[in-house]
C-alpha positions as MATLAB code, in Angstrom:
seq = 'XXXXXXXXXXXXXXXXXXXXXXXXXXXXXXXXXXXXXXXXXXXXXXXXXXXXXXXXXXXXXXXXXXXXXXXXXXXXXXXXXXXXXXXXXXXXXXXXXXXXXXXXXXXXXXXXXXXXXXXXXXXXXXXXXXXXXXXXXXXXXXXXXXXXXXXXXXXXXXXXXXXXXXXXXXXXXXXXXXXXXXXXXXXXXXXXXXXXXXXXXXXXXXXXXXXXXXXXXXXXXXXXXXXXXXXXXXXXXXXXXXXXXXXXXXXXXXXXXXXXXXXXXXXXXXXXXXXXXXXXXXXXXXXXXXXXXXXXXXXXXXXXXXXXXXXXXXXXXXXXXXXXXXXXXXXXXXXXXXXXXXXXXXXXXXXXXXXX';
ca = [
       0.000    0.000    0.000;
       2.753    2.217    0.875;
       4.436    1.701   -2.444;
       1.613    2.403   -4.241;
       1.165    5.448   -3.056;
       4.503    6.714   -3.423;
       4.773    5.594   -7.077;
       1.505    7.733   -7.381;
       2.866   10.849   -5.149;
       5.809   10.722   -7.660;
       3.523    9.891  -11.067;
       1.756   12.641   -9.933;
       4.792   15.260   -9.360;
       6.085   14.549  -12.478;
       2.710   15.048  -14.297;
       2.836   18.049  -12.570;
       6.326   19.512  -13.611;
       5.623   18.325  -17.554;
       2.529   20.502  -17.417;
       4.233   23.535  -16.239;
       7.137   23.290  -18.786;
       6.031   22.862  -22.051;
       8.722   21.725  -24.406;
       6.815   23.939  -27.493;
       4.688   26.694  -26.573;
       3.065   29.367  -29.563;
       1.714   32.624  -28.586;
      -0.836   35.336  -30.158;
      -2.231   37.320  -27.532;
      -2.516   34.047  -25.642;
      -0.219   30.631  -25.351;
      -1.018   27.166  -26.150;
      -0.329   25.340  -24.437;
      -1.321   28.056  -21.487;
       1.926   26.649  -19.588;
       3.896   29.653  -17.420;
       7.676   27.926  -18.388;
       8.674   26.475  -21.438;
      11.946   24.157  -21.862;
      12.465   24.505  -25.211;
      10.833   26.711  -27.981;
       8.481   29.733  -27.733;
       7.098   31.499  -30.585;
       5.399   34.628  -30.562;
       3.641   36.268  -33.401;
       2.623   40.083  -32.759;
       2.368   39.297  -28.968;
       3.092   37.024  -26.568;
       3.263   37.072  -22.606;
       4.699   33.940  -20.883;
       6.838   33.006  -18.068;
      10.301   31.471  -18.160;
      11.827   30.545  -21.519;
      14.854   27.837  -21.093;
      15.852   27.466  -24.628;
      14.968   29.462  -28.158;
      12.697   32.758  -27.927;
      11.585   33.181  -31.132;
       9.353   36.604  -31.623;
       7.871   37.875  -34.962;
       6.332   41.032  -36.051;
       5.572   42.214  -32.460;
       6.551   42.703  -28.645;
       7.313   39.560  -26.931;
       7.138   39.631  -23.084;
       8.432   36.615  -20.785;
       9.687   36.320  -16.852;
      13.225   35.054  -17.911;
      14.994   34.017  -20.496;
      18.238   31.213  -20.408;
      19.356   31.014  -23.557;
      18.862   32.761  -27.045;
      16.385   35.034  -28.015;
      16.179   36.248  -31.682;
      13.463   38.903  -32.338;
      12.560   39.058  -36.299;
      10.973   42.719  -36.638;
      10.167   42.382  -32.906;
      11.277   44.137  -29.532;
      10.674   41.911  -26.064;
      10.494   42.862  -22.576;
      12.234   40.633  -20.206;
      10.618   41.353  -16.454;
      13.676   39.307  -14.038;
      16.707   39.665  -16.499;
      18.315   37.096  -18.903;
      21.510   34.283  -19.213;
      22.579   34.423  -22.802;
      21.818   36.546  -25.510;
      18.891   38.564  -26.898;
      18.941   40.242  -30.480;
      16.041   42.261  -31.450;
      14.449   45.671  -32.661;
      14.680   46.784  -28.994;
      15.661   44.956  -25.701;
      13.794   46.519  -22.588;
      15.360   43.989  -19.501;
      15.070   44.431  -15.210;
      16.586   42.270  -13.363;
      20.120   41.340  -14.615;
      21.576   40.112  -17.730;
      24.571   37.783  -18.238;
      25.335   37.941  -21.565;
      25.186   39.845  -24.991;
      21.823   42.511  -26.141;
      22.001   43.639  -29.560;
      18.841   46.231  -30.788;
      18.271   49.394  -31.686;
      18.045   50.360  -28.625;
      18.768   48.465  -25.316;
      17.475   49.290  -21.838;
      18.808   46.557  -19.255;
      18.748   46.443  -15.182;
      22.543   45.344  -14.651;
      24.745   43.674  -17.360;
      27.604   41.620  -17.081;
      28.466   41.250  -20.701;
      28.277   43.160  -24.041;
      25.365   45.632  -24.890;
      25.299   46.542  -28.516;
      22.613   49.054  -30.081;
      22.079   52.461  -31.371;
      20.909   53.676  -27.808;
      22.364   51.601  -25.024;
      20.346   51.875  -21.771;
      21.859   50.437  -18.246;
      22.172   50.224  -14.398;
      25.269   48.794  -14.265;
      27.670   47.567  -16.630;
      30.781   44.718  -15.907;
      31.986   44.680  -19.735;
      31.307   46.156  -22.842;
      28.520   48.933  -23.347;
      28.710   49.910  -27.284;
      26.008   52.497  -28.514;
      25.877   55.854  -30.344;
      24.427   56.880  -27.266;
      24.651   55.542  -24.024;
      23.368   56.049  -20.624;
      24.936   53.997  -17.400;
      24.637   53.878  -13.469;
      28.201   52.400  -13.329;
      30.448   51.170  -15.663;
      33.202   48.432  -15.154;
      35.220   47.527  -18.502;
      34.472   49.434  -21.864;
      31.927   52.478  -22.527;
      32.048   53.221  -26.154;
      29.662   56.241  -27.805;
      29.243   57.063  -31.336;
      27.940   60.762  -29.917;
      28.128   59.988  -25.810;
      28.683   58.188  -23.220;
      26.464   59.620  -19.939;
      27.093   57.999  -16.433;
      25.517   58.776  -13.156;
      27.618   56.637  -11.110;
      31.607   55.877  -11.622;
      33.540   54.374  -14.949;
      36.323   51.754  -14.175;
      38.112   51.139  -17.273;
      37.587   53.204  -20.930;
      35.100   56.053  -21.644;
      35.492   56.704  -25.514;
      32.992   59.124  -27.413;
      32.637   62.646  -28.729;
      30.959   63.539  -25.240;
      31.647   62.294  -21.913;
      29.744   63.125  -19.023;
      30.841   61.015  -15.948;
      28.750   62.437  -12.606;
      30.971   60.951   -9.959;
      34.665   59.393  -10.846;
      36.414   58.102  -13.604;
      39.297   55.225  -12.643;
      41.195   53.963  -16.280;
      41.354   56.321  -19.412;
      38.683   58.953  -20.615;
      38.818   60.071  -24.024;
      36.544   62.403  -25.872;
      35.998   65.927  -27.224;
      34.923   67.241  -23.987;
      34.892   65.047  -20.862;
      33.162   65.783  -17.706;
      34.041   63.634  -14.820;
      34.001   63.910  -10.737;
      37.635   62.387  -10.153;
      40.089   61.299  -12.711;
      42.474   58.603  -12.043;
      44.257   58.141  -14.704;
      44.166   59.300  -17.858;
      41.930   62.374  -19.250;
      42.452   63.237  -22.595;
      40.007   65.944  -24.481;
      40.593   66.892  -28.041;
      38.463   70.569  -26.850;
      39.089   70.322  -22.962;
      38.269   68.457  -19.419;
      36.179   69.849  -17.152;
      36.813   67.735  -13.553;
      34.588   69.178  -10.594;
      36.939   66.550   -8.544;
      40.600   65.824   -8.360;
      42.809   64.456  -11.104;
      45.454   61.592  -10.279;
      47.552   60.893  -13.711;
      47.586   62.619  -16.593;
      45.113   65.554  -18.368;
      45.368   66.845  -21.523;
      43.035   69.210  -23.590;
      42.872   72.049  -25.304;
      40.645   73.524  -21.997;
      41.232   71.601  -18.848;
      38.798   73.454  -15.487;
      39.945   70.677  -12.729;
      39.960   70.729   -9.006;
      43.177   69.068   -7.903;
      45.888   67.590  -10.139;
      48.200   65.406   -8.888;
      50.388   64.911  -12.000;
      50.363   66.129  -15.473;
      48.052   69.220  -16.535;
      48.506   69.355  -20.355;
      46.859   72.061  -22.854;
      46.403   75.460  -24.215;
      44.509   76.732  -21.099;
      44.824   75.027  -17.617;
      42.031   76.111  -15.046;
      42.917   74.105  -12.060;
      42.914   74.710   -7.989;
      46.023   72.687   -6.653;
      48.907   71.461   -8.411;
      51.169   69.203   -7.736;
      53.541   67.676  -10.678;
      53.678   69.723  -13.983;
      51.185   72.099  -15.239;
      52.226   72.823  -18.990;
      49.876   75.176  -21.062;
      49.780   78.586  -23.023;
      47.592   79.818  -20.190;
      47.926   78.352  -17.005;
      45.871   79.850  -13.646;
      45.893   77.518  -10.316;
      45.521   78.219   -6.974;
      48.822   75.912   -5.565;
      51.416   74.494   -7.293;
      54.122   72.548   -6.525;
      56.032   71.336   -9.037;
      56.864   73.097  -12.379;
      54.221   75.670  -13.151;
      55.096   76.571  -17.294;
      53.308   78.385  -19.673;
      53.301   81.310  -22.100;
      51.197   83.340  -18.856;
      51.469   81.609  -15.462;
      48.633   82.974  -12.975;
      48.462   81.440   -9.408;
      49.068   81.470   -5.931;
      51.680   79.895   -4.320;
      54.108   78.405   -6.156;
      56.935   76.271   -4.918;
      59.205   75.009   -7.325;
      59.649   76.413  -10.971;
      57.419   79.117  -12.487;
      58.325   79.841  -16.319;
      56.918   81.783  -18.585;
      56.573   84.972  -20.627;
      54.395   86.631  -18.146;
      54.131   85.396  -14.445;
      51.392   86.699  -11.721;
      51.716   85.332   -8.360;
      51.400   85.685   -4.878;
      54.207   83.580   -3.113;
      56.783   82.138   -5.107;
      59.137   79.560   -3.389;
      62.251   78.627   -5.815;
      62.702   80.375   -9.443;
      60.742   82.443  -10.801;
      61.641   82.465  -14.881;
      60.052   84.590  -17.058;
      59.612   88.148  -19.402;
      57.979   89.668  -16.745;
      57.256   88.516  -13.036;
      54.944   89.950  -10.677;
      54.928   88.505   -7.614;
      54.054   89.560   -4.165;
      56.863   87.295   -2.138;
      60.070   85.574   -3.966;
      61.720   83.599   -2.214;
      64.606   82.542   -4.107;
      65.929   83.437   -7.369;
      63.645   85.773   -9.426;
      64.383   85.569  -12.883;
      63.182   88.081  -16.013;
      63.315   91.440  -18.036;
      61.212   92.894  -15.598;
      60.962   92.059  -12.279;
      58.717   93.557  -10.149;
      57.806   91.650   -6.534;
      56.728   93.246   -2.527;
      59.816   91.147   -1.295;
      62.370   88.968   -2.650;
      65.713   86.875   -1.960;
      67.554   87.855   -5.043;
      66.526   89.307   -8.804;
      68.411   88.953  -11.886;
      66.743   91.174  -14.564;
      66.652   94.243  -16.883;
      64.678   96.365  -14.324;
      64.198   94.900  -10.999;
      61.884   96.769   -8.773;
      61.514   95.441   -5.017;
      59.914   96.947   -2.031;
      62.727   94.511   -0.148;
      64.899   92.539   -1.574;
      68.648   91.618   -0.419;
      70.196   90.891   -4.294;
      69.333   92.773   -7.345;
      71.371   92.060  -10.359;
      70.196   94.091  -13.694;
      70.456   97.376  -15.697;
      67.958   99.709  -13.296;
      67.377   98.030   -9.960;
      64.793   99.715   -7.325;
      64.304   99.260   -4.187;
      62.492  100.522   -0.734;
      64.599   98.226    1.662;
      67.742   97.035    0.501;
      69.566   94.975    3.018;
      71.775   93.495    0.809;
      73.604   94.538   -2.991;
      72.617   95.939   -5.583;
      74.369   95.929   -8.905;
      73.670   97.701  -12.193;
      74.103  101.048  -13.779;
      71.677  102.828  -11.940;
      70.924  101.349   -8.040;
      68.192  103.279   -6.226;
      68.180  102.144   -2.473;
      65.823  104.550   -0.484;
      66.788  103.330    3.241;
      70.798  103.345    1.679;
      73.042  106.013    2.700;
      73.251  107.154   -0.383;
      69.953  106.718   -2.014;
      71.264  106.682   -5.963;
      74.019  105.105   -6.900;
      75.612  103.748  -10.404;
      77.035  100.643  -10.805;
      76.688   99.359   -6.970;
      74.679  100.040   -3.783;
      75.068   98.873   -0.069;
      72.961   98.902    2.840;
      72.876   96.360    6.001;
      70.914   97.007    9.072;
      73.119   95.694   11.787;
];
């Protein structure tokens, strides 16, 4: 008796399971057979809603809708929307996908939950992305791996890898290589490279090059025609360069900035506190505190300055053709010295004063 009814518990369990997974199911605004999984083949024509599809998707002429899909899904002048995500890959008009996808989405346009695999389409829509996002347009949470844009790539989260399109606009921070026309990021590390500039509301670890870089920190190389940056430390090259800090070498056709410690060349250079040389056509500084360097030279105080005209309100070396200076406690030598504090105020060729 007991056997009996276990062979019929277990008759009946697998009657059960064959009737919820069809091995064929057809659909046109309804399924037959009405099962809610299929192991094997579905076929929609014009539309189709069904559960979980383990096997060959096959929608024509329509919108296809299912649970799940494992396995291969190949939409012929037909889009499908995929409710819990899919393992495998899904080609179509359009892909619209929660949940998450392993795998590979080719359509016109693709809007997935996360992906961990290759998205391919004209408009590439994701949360999250562990491998290759391909579009002329795409939009991203976060991306891990490649993010390539025929027009751009838009991210709200972070990249992790390589952000290639015309446009880049990164929201939080970009960790690999970022290349574009114009890139907008939170934090670079790595490298930034705009054909018209960077614009990085963050800090920049590596290298940035444009033709406009406006960055936060740079930690590095700041490379292009006009550098807009708040601290730098490394090399800040360009034909215009205005920071706040910079430690490092600081060169340019016009230097504008702060503090600098380290080298400051260029034709024209504006700064507050220079620490080391100061190298350029004209300085204007407010402290130098080393050697200053130029045709014209004109700083509040300053260690030494080697120059055409060197004008100092205190300075303890001036080396040029006119030197001035309110407090000289030092030497001045050129062919006209003017001292005020001195003994003798004007003097060619060489001027004294110490305050002992």
């Amino acid at each position: 008796m007991k056997r009996s009814t276990l062979a019929l518990l277990v008759s009946c369990g697998l009657f059960s399971a064959m009737s919820h997974a069809a091995p064929v199911q057809l659909s046109s605004f309804g399924n037959v057979p009405a099962d809610s999984k299929v192991n094997g083949f579905h076929g929609t024509f014009l539309y189709g809603n069904t559960g979980t599809v383990n096997g060959f998707d096959l929608p024509i002429l329509g919108y296809d809708e299912l649970d799940k899909l494992n396995g291969f899904q190949l939409g012929v002048a037909a889009g499908s929307h995929i409710r819990e995500g899919m393992n495998g890959a899904a080609v179509g008009l359009f892909n619209w996908h929660g949940g998450d996808d392993n795998g590979v989405n080719i359509g016109l346009a693709n809007q997935v939950g996360n992906l961990d695999g290759v998205n391919v389409g004209l408009y590439s829509g994701t949360a999250n992305v562990t491998g290759l996002n391909l579009g002329l347009a795409n939009y991203t949470a976060d991306v891990t791996g490649f993010n390539l844009a025929g027009l751009g790539n838009y991210t709200t989260g972070s990249v992790t890898g390589l952000n290639i399109a015309p446009f880049n606009w990164t929201q939080a921070k970009t960790t690999g290589t970022n290349v574009s026309l114009l890139n907008h990021t939170g934090d670079v590390t790595g490298l930034n490279i705009g054909a018209v500039g960077n614009w990085t509301e963050g800090n920049v670890k590596g290298a940035n090059i444009g033709i406009i870089n406006k960055i936060g920190n740079v930690k590095g190389l700041n490379l292009s025609a006009l550098n807009w940056s708040e601290d730098v430390t490394g090399a800040n090259i360009s034909a215009i360069n205005r920071t706040h800090n910079v430690t490092g070498l600081n060169l340019a056709a016009v230097n504008v900035g702060w503090n600098i410690t380290g080298a400051n060349i260029g034709a024209l250079n504006y700064s507050y506190d220079v620490t080391g040389m100061n190298l350029g056509a004209i300085n204007i500084a407010h402290n130098v505190k080393g050697a200053n360097i130029g045709a014209i030279n004109v700083s509040v105080s300053s260690s030494s300055d080697f120059g055409v005209i060197n004008y100092a309100d205190s300075t303890s070396f001036q080396f040029g053709l006119f030197n001035a200076t309110k407090d000289l406690e030092g030497l001045q030598i050129g062919l006209i010295n003017v001292a005020t504090n001195a003994t003798v105020p004007v003097l060619p060729l060489v001027n004294f004063h110490r305050s002992f």
